[in-house]
C-alpha positions as CSV (number, residue, x, y, z in Angstrom):
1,X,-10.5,-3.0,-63.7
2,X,-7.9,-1.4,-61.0
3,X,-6.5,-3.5,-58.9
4,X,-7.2,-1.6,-55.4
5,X,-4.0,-3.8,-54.1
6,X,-0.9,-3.2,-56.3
7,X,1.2,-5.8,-54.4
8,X,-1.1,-8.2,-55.5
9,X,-1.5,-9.7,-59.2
10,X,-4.9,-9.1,-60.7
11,X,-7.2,-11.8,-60.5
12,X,-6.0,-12.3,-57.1
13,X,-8.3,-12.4,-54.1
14,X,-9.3,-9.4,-52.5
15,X,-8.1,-7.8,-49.6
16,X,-5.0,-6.5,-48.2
17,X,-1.7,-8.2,-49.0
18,X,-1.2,-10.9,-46.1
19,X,2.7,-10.9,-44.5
20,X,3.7,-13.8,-42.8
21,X,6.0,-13.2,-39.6
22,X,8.9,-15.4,-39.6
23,X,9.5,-17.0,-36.1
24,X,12.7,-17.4,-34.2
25,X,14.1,-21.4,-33.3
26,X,10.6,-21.2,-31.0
27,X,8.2,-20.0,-33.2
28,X,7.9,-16.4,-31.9
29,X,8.0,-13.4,-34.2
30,X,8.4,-10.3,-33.6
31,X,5.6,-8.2,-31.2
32,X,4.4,-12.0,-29.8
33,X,6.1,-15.1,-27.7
34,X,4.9,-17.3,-30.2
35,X,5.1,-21.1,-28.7
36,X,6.7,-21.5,-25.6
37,X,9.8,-24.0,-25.2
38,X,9.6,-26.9,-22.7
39,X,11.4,-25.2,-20.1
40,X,8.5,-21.9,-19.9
41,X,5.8,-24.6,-19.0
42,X,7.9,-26.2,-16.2
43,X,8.4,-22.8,-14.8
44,X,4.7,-22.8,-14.8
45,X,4.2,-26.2,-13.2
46,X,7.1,-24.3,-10.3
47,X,4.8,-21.4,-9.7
48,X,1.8,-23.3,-9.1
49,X,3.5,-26.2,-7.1
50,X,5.3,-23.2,-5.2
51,X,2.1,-21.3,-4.4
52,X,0.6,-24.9,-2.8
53,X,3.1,-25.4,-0.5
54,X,3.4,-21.9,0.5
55,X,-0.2,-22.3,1.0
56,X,0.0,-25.6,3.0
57,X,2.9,-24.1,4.9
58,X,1.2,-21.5,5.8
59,X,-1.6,-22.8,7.6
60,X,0.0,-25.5,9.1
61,X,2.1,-22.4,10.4
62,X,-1.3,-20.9,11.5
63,X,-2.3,-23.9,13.6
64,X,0.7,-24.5,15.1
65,X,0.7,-20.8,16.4
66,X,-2.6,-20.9,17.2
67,X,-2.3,-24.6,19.5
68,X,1.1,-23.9,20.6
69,X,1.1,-23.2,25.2
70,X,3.0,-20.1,24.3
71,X,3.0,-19.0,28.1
72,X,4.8,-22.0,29.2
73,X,7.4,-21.1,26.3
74,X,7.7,-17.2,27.6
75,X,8.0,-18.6,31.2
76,X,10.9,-20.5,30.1
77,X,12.4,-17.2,28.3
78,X,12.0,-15.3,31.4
79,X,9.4,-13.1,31.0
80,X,7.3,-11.6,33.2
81,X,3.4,-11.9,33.1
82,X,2.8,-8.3,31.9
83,X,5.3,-9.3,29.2
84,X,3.4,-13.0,28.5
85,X,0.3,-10.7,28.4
86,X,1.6,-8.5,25.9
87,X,2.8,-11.2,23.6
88,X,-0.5,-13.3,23.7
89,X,-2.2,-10.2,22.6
90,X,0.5,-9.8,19.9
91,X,0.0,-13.0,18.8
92,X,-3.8,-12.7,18.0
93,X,-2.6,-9.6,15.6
94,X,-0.1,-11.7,14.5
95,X,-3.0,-14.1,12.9
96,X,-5.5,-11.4,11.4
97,X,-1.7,-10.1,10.2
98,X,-1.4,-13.7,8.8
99,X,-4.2,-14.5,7.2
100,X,-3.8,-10.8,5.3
101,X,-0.4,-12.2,4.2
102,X,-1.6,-15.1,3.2
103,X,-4.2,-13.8,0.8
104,X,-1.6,-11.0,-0.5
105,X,0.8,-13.6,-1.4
106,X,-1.9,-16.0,-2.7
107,X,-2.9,-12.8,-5.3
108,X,1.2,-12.5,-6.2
109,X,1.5,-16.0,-7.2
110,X,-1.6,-15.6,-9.1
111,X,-0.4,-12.3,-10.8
112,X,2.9,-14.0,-12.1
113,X,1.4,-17.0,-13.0
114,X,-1.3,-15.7,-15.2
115,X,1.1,-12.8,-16.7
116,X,4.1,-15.6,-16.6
117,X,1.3,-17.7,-19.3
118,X,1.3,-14.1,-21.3
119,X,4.8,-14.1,-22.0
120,X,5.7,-11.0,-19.8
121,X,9.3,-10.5,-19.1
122,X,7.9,-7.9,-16.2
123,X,6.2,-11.6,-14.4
124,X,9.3,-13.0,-14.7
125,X,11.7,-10.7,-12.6
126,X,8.7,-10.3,-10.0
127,X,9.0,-14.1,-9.5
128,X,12.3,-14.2,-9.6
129,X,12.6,-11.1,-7.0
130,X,9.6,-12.8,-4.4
131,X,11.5,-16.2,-5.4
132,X,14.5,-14.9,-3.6
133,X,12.6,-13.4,-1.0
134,X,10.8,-16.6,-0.2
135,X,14.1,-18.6,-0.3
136,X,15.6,-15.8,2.4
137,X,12.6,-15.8,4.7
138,X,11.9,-19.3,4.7
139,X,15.6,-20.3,5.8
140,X,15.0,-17.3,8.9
141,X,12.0,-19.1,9.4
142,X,13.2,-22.7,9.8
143,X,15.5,-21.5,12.7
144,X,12.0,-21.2,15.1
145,X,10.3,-24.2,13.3
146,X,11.4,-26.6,16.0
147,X,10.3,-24.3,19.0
148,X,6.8,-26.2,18.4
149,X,8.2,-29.7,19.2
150,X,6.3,-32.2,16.9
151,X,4.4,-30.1,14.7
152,X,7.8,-28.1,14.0
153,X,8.8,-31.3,12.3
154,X,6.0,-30.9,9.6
155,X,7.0,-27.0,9.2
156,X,10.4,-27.8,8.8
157,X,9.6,-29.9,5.9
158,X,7.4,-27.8,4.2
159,X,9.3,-25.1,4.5
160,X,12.4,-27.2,3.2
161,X,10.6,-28.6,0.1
162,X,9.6,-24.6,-0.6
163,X,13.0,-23.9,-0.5
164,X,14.0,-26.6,-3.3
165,X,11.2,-25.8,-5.1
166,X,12.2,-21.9,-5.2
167,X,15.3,-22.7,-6.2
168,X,14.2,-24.9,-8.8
169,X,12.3,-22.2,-9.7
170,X,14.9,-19.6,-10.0
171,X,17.3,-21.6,-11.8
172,X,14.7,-22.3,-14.5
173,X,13.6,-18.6,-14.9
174,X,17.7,-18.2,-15.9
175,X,17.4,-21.1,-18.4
176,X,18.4,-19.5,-21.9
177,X,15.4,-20.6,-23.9
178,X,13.1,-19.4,-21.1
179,X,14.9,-15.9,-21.2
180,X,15.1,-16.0,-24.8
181,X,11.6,-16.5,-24.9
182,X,10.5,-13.5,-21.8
183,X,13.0,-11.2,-23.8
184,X,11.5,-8.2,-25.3
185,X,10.6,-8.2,-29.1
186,X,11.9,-5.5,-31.2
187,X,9.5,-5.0,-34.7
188,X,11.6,-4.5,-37.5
């Protein structure tokens, strides 16, 4: 009898020969992330905490425009009526506009989380790019937060805790292990 599998000594069990990958210091092998290290899940934990306050932020932002006696705030600016008029129509674009954002941005944080879970380096530099991007606009935004009076109190916060929680976020998609882990695998 012919052994169909010369690797193999006869009288072994059929079938191909089976290779065993050896993993790097996290268990990943070549062509697959393998287990990820502590600091991948946290980034994880970020994205999601991240994508609730953005949320929360959001449409706290929503009502507050929505409730806010903008006229009496363009009055004080010096506009003129036809100019009031022109904003408060602006402004109702400005929510459908919003709400569009909203559900854009909603679909970006899902996008890197889920492809963040698959061990895509690609994931990681779009979170780390709308990170920064967040970060920026956030700080611009903070600036009008207190036009709103007491209301602007609660956007100032959420948009502060966003901030740290960005950041947080950006530092640990530099970590070593979690950029070790993102980095492309090269098959031997």
């Amino acid at each position: 009898m012919s052994n169909p599998y010369p690797q193999q000594p006869e009288g072994a069990r059929g079938g191909p020969p089976q290779y065993q990958a050896t993993g790097d210091q996290y268990g990943a092998g070549p062509g697959h992330p393998g287990a990820a290290p502590p600091e991948v899940k946290r980034l994880l934990t970020l994205t999601l905490v991240s994508a609730a306050v953005y949320l929360l932020n959001d449409i706290v932002g929503m009502v507050v425009a929505a409730t806010a006696d903008t006229t009496a705030m363009y009055q004080e600016l010096g506009l003129s009526p036809d100019q009031i008029a022109a904003a408060d129509q602006a402004a109702g674009v400005g929510q459908v506009t919003g709400i569009v954002l909203l559900v854009i941005a909603l679909g970006l944080y899902a996008l890197v989380y889920v492809f963040l879970k698959k061990g895509r380096n690609w994931a990681r530099v779009l979170g780390i790019v709308l990170s920064i991007l967040s970060v920026v606009g956030t700080l611009i935004g903070l600036l009008g937060a207190m036009a709103y009076g007491g209301l602007g109190i609660v956007l100032l916060i959420l948009g502060l805790l966003l901030v740290v929680v960005n950041v947080l976020w950006l530092v640990t998609a530099f970590k070593a292990p979690v950029k070790h882990w993102f980095a492309p695998r090269r098959t031997a």
